[in-house]
N, C-alpha and C positions, 0 to 999 in steps of 0.2 A: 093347486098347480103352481110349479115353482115360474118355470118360463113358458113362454106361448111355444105352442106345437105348428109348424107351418107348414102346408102342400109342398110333399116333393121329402120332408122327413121320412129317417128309418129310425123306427123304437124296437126297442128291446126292453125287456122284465126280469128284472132280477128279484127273485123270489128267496128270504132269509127265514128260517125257522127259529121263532123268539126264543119259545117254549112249549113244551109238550108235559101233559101234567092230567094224570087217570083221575078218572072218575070213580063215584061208589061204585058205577056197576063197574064189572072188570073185564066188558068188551066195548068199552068208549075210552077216547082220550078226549082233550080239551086241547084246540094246537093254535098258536098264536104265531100268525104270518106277517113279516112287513114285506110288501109288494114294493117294489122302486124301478118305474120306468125311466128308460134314456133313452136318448138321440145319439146321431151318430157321430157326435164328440163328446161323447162320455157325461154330457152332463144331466142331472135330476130334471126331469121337468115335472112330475109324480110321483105323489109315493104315498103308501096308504099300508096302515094298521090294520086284518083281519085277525077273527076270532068264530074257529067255529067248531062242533065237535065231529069226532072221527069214527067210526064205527070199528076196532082193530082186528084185523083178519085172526088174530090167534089168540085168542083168549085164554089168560091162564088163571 
């Protein structure tokens, strides 16, 4: 947590795609998300590294 979240806040999530990067099998990916929430003057109060795999609809 960057700054405190206080009653009466409005957040938002901006969601950034790091990296996307296949797997042996060739219906998974590996997708690396940073999350970054804000307030309603644009500033960071969160923001968080995710890593997880994806199942892809179209396997080739």
């Amino acid at each position: 947590m960057y700054k405190p979240v206080k009653h009466g806040d409005t957040l938002h999530m901006r969601l950034i795609v790091q990296e996307k990067r296949q797997t042996s099998k060739p219906d998974r990916d590996v997708v690396t998300l940073k999350r970054e929430f804000v307030n309603q003057h644009n500033d960071i109060v969160q923001s968080m590294t995710v890593t997880f795999m994806h199942r892809c609809r179209n396997a080739t």
